[in-house]
Backbone as numpy.savetxt, mean C-alpha at the origin, in Angstrom:
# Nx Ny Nz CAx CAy CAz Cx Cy Cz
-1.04 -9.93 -19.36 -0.66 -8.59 -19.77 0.85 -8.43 -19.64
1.69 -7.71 -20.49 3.01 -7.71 -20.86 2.94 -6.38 -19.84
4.32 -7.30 -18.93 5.05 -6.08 -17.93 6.57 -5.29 -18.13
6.91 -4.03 -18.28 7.54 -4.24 -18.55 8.99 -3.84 -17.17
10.10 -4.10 -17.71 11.33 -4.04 -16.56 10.90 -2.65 -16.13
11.77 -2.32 -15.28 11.77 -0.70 -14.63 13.43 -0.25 -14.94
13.65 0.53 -15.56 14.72 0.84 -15.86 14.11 2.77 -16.08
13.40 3.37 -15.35 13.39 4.56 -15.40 14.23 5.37 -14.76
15.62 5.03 -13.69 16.15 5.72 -13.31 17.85 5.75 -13.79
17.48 4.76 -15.14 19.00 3.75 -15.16 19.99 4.83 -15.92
19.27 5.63 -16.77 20.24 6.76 -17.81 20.37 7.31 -16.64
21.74 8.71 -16.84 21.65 9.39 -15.56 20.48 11.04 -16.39
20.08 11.45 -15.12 19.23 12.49 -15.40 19.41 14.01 -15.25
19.46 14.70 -15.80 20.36 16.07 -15.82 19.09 16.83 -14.45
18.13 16.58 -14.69 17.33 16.70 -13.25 16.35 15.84 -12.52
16.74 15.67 -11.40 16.06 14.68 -11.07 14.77 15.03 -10.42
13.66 14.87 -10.94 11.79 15.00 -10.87 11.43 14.47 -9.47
11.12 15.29 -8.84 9.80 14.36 -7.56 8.89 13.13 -8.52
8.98 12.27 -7.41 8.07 11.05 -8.16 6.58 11.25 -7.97
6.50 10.48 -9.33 4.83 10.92 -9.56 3.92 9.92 -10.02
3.08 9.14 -9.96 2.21 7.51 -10.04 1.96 7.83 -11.91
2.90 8.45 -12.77 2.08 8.79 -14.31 2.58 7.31 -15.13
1.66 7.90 -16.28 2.19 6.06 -17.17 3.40 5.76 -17.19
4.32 6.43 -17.25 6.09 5.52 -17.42 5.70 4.85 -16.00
5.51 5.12 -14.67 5.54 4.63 -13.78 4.82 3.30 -13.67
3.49 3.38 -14.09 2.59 2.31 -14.00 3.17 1.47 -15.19
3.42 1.47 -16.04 3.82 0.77 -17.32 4.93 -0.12 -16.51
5.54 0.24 -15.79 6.73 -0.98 -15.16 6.83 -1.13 -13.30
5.33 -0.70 -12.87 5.35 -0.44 -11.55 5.22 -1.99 -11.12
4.44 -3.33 -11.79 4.81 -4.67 -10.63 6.53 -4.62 -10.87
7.17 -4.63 -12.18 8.51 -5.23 -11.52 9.37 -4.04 -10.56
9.39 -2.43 -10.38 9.43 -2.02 -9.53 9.22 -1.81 -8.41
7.73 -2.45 -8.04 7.96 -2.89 -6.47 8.42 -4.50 -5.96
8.40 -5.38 -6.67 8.98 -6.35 -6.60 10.64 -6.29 -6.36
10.94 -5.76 -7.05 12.26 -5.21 -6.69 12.05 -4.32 -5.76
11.75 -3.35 -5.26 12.14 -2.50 -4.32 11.85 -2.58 -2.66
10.41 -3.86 -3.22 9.99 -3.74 -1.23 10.24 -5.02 -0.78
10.81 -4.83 -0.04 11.54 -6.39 0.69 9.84 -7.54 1.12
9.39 -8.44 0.85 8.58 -8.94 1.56 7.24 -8.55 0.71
7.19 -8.05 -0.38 5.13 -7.12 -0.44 4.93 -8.03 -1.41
5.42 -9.28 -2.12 4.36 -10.34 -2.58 3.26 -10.84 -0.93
4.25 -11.11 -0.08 3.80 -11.77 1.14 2.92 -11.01 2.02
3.33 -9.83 2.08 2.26 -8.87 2.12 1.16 -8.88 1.56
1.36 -8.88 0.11 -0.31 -8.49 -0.32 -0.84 -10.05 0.21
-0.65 -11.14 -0.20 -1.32 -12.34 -0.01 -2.01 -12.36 1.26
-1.12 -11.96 2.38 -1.78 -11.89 3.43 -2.61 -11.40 3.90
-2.33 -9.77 3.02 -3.79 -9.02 3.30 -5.08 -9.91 3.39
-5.02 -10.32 1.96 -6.21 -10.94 1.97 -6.50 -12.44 2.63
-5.33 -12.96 3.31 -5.73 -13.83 4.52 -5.86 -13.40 5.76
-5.41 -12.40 5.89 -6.05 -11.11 7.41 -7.61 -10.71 6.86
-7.62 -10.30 5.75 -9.32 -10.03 5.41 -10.41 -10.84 5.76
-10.19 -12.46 4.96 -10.73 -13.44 5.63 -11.08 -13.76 6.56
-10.31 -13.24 7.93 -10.79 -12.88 9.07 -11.93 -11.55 9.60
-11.44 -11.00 8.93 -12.41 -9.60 9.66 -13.18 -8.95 8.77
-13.03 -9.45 7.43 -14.37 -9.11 6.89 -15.63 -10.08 7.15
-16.62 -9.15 6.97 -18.17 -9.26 7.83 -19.35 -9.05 6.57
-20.46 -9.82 6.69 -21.00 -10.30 5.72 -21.58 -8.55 4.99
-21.67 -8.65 4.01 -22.54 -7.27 3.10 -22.14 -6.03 4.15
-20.93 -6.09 3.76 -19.91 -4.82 4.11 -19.11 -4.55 2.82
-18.23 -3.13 3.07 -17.35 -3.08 2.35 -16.35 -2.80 2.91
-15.25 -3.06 1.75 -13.86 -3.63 2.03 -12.68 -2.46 1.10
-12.52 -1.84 1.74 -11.51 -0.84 1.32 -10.23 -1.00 0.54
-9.82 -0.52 -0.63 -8.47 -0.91 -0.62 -7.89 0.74 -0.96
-6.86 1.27 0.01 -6.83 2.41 0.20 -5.18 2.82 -0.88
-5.11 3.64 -2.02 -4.05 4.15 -2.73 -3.83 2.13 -3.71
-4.80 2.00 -3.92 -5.03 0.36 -4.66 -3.85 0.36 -5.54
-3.29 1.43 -6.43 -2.44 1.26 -7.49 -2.85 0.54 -8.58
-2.45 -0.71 -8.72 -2.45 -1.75 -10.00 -3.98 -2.82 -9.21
-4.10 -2.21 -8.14 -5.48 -3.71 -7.23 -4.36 -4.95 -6.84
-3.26 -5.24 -6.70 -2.78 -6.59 -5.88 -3.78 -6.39 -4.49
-3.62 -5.73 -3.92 -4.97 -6.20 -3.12 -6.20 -6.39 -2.80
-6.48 -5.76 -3.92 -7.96 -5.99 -4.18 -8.15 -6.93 -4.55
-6.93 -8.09 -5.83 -7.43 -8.89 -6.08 -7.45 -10.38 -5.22
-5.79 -9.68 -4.17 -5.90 -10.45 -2.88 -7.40 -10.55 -2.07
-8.09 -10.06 -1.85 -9.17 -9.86 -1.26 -10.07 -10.58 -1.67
-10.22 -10.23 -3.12 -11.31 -11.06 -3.84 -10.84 -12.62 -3.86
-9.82 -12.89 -3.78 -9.10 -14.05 -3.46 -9.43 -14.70 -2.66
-9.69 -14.15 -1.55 -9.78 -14.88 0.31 -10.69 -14.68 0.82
-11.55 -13.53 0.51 -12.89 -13.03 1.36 -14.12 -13.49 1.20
-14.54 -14.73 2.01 -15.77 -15.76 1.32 -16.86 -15.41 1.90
-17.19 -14.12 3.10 -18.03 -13.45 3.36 -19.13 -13.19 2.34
-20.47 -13.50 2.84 -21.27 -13.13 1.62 -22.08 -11.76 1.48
-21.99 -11.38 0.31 -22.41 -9.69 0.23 -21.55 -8.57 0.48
-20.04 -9.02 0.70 -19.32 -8.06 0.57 -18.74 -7.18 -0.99
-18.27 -6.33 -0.96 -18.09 -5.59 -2.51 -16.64 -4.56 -1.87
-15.75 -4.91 -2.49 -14.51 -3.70 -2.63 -14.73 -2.45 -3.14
-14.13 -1.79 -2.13 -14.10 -0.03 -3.08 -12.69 0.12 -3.42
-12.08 -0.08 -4.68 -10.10 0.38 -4.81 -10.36 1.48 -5.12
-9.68 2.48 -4.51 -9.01 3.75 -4.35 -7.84 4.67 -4.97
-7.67 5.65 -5.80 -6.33 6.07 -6.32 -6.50 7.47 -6.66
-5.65 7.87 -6.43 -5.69 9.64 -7.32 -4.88 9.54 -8.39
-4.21 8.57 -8.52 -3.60 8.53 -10.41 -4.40 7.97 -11.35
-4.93 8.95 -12.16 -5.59 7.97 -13.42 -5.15 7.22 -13.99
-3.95 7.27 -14.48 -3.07 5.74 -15.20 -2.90 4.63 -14.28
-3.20 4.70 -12.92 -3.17 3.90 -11.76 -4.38 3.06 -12.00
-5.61 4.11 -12.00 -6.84 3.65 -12.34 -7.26 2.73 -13.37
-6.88 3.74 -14.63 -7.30 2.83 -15.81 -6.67 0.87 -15.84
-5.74 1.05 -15.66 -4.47 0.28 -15.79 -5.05 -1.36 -14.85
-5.51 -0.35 -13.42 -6.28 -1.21 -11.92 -7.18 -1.96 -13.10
-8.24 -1.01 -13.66 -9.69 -2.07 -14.39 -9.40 -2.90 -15.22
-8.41 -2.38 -15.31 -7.89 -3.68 -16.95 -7.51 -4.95 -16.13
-6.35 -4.73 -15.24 -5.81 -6.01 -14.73 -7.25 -6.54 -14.06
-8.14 -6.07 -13.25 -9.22 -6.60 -12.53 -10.26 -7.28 -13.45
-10.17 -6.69 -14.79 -11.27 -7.71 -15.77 -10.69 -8.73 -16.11
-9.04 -8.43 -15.84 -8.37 -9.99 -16.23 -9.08 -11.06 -15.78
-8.66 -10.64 -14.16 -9.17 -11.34 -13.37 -10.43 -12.09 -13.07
-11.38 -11.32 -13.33 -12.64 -11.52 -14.00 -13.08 -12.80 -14.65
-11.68 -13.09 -15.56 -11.72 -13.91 -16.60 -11.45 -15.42 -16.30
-10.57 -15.39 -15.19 -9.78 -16.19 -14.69 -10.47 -16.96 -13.64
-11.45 -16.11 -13.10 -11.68 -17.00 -11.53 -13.47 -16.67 -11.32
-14.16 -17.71 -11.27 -15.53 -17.72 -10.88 -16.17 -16.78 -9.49
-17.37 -16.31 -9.41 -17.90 -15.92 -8.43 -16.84 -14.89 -7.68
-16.44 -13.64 -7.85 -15.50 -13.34 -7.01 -16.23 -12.11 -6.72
-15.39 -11.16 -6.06 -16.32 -10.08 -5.28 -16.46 -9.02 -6.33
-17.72 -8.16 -6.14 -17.54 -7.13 -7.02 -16.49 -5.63 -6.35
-16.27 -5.14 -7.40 -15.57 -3.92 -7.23 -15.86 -2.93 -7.39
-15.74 -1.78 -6.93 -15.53 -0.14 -7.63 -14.35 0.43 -7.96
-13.88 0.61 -9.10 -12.28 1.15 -8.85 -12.95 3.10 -9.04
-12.28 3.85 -7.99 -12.36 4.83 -8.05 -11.22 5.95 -7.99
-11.34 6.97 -8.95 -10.46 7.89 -9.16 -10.23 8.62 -8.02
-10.09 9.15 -7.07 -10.40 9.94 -6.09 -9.50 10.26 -4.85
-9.17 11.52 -4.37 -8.58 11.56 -3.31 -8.80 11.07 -2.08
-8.10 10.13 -1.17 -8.72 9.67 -0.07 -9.28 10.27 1.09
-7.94 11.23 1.34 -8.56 12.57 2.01 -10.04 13.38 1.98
-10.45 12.90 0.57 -12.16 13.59 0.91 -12.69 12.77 0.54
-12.78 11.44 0.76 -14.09 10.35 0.43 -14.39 10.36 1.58
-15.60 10.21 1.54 -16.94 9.71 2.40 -17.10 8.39 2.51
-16.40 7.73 3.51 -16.77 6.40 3.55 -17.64 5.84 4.47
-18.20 4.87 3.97 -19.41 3.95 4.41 -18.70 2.95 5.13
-19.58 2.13 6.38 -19.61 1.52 7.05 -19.07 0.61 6.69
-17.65 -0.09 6.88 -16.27 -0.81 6.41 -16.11 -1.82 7.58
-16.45 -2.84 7.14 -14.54 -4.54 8.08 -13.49 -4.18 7.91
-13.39 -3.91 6.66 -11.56 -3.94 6.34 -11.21 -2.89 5.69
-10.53 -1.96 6.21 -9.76 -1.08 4.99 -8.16 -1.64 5.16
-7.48 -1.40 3.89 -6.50 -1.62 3.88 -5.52 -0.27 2.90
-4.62 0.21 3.91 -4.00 0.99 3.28 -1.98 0.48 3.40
-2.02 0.29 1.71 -1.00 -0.98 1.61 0.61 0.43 0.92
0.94 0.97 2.13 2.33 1.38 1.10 1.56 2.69 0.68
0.97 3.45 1.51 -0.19 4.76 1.12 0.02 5.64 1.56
-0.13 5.55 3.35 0.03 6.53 4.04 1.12 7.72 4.25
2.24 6.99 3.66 3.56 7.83 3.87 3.70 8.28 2.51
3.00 8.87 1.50 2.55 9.78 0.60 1.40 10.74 0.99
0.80 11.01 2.19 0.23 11.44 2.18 1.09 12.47 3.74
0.66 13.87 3.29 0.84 14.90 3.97 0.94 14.37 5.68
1.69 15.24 6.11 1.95 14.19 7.91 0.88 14.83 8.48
0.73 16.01 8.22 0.03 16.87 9.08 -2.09 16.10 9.05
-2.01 15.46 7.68 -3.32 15.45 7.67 -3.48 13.66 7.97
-2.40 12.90 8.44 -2.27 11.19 8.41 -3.34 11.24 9.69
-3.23 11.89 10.59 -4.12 11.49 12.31 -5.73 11.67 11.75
-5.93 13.19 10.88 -7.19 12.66 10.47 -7.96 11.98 9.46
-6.98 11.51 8.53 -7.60 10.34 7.85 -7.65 9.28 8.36
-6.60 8.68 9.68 -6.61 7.77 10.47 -8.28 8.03 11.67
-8.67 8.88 11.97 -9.21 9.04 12.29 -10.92 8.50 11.91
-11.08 8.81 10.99 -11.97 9.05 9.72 -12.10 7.33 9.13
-11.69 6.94 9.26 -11.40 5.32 8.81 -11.93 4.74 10.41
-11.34 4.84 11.50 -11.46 4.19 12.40 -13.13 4.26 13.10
-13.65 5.92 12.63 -14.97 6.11 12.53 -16.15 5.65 11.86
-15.26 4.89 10.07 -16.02 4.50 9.47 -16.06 2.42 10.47
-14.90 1.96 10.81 -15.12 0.63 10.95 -15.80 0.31 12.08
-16.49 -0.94 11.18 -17.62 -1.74 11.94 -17.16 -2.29 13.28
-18.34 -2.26 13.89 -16.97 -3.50 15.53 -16.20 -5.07 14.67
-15.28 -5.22 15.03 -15.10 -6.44 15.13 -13.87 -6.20 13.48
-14.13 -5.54 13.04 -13.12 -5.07 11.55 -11.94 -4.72 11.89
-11.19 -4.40 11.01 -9.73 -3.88 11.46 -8.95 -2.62 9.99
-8.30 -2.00 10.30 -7.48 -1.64 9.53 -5.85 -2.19 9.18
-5.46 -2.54 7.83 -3.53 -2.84 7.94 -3.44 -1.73 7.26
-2.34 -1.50 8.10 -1.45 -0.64 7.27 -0.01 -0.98 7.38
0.43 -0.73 5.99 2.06 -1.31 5.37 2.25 -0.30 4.87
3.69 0.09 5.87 4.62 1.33 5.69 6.57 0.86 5.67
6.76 1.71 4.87 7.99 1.69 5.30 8.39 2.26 6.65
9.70 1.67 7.18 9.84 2.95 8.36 10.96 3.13 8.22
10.92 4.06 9.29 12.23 5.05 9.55 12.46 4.56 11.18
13.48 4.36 11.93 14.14 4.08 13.04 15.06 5.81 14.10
14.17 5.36 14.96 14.84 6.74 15.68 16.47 6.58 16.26
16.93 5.11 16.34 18.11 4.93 16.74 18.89 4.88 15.24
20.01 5.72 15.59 20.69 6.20 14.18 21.48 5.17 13.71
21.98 4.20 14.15 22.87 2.71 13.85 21.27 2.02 13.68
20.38 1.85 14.01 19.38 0.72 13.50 19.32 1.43 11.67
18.66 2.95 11.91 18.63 3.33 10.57 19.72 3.36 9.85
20.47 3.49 9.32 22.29 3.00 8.84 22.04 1.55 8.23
21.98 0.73 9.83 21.68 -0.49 9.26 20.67 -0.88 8.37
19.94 -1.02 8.46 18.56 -0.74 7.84 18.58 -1.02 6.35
18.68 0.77 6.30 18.97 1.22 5.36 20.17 0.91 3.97
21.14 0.41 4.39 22.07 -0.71 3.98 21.70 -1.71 3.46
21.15 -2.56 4.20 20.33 -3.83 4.08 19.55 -3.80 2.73
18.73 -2.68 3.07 17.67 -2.18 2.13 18.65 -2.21 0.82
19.38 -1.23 0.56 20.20 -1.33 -0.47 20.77 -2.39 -1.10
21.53 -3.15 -0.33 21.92 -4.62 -0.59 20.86 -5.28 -1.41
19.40 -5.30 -0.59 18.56 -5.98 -1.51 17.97 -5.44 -2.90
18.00 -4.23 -3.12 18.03 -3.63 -4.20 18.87 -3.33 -5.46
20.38 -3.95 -4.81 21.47 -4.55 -5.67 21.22 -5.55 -6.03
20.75 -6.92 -4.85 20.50 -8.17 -5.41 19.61 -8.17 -6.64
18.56 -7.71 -6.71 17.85 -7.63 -7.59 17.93 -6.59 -8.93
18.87 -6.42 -8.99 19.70 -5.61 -10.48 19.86 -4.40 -10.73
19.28 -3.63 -9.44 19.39 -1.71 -9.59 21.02 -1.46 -9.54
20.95 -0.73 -10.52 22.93 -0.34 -10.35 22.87 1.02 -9.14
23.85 1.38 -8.58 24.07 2.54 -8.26 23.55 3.79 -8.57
23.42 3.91 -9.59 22.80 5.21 -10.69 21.38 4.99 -10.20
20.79 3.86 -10.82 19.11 3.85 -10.24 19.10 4.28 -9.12
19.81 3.66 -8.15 19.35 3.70 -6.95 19.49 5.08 -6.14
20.28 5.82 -6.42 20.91 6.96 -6.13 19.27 8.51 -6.62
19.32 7.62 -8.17 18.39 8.89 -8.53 16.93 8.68 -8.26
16.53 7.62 -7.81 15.28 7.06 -7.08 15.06 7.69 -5.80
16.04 7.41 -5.15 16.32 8.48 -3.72 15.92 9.66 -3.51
16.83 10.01 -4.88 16.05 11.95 -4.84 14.69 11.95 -5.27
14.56 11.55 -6.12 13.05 11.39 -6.40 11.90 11.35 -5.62
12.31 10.20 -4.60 11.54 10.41 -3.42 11.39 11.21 -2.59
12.84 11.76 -2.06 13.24 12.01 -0.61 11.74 13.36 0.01
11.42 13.87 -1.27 10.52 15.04 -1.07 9.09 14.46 -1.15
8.58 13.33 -1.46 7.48 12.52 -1.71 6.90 11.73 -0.74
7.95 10.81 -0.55 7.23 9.74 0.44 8.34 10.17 1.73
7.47 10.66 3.31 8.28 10.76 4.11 7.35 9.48 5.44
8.67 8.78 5.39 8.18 7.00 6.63 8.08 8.08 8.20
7.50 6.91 8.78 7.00 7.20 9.92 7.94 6.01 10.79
8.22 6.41 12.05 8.61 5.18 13.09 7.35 4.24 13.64
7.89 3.24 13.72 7.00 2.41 14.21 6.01 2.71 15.50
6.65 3.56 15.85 6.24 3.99 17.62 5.53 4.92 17.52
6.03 6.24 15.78 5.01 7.20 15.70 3.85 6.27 15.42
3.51 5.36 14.61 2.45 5.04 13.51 1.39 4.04 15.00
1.57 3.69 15.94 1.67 2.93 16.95 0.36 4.05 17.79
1.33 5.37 18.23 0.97 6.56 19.05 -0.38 6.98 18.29
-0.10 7.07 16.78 -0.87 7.87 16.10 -2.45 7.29 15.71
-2.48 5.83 15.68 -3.29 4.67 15.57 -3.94 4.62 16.65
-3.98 5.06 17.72 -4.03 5.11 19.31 -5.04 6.48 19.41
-3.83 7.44 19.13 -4.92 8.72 19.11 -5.97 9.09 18.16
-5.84 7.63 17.21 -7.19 7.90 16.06 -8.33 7.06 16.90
-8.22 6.54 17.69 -9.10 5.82 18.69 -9.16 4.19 18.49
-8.21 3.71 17.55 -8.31 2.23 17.60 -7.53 1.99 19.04
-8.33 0.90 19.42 -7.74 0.15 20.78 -6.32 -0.94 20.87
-6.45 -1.33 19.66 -4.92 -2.21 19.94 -4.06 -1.99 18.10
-2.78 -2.12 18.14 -2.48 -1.81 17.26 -1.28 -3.53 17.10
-1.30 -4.32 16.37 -0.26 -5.45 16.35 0.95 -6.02 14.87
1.74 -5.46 15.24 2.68 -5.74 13.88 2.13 -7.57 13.51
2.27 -7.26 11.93 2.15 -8.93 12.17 3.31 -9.29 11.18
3.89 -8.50 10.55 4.75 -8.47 9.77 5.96 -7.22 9.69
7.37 -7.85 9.28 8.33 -6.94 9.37 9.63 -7.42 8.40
9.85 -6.78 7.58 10.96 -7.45 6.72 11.71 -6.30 6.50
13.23 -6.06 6.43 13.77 -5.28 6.85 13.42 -3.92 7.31
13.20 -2.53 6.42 12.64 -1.71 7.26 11.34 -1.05 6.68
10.77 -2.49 6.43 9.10 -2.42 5.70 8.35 -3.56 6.54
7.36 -2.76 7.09 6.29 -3.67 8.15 4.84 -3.36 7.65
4.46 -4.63 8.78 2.68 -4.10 8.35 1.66 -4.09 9.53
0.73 -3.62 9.86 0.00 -3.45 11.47 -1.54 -4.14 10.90
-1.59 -4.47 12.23 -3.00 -5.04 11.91 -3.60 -3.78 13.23
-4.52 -2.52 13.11 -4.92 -2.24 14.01 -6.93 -2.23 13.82
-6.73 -2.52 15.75 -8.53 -2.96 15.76 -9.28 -1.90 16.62
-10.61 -1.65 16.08 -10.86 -0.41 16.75 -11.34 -1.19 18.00
């Protein structure tokens, strides 16, 4: 399937829009996160070699704000558990539609793999069933702060013993020279990879009202008071990490 560049922020914009998951977005969203998140090829892959571990036979396997399915199809990739089935997750329909297409690719490509559900739906009110693995990849920090402890909650209620939740967030740093630095860094690598100034500037605003990161120490505290028992970074590339937490 033909991808195309991301050049949605490159004209300058007489106003700049809160960001929103609609087709201009999805139409060039792999080479926009490829460019933008330091480390999330290696990420997703891993997901689904962390899955391999803790998924458990004729369970299901979460993939939480799925987007395009890279991890779902990571999953279906690695997870040789038998009788398991993915549920991918999204509240953007062009997210959705877009997910089934690339997943029948897939389909096409690779024998025996897991089945799926791709579903339209807010995460905040699904009802989930008895889960190994959810994975919420680059999700949570779109979602309202006030309501993150009880969807964290609500997940940790749904998993089986012995399962786990990742979650991959950007963060934010409470020491003001780590964030500076950071944040820099971040930029740098978003130059390397061809965003001019202009993109990068009007991407910013775009966000700044959208996606708000969490510190490592909040997401740590908060994982804790959802009742999982241990929480373990297993990954960290500049100021984008990922947790493996176990109830």
């Amino acid at each position: 399937m033909t991808q195309d560049p991301d050049r949605l922020f490159a004209q300058p914009l007489a106003q700049v829009r809160d960001f929103v998951f609609n087709e201009d977005v999805v139409r060039v969203f792999p080479d926009m996160i490829k460019r933008s998140v330091p480390g999330y090829p290696t990420i997703v892959e891993n997901i689904g070699v962390l899955a391999g571990r803790f998924a458990q036979p004729h369970s299901v396997l979460y993939d939480l704000g799925s987007s395009l399915g890279a991890v779902t199809q990571a999953l279906r990739r690695h997870v040789k558990a038998e009788g398991c089935r993915v549920v991918a997750v999204d509240n953007s329909t062009a997210m959705v539609e877009r997910c089934r297409e690339y997943l029948h690719a897939q389909d096409s490509m690779f024998q025996e793999l897991l089945p799926v559900d791709v579903i339209e739906a807010d995460i905040l009110a699904l009802d989930f069933q008895p889960t190994s693995l959810v994975a919420l990849n680059f999700t949570l920090q779109f979602i309202d702060p006030e309501r993150r402890l009880e969807l964290l909650g609500r997940i940790r209620q749904a998993l089986l013993p012995g399962g786990a939740l990742i979650l991959s967030e950007k963060l934010r740093f409470a020491d003001d020279e780590e964030q500076a630095l950071l944040t820099d860094l971040h930029i740098d690598f978003k130059r390397a990879n061809g965003y001019s100034e202009l993109e990068i500037a009007q991407k910013r605003s775009a966000l700044e009202n959208v996606m708000r990161p969490d510190s490592l120490e909040d997401h740590r505290d908060r994982l804790l008071a959802a009742g999982f028992r241990k929480v373990v970074p297993w990954f960290q590339c500049l100021n984008f990490a990922s947790l493996i937490a176990l109830p």
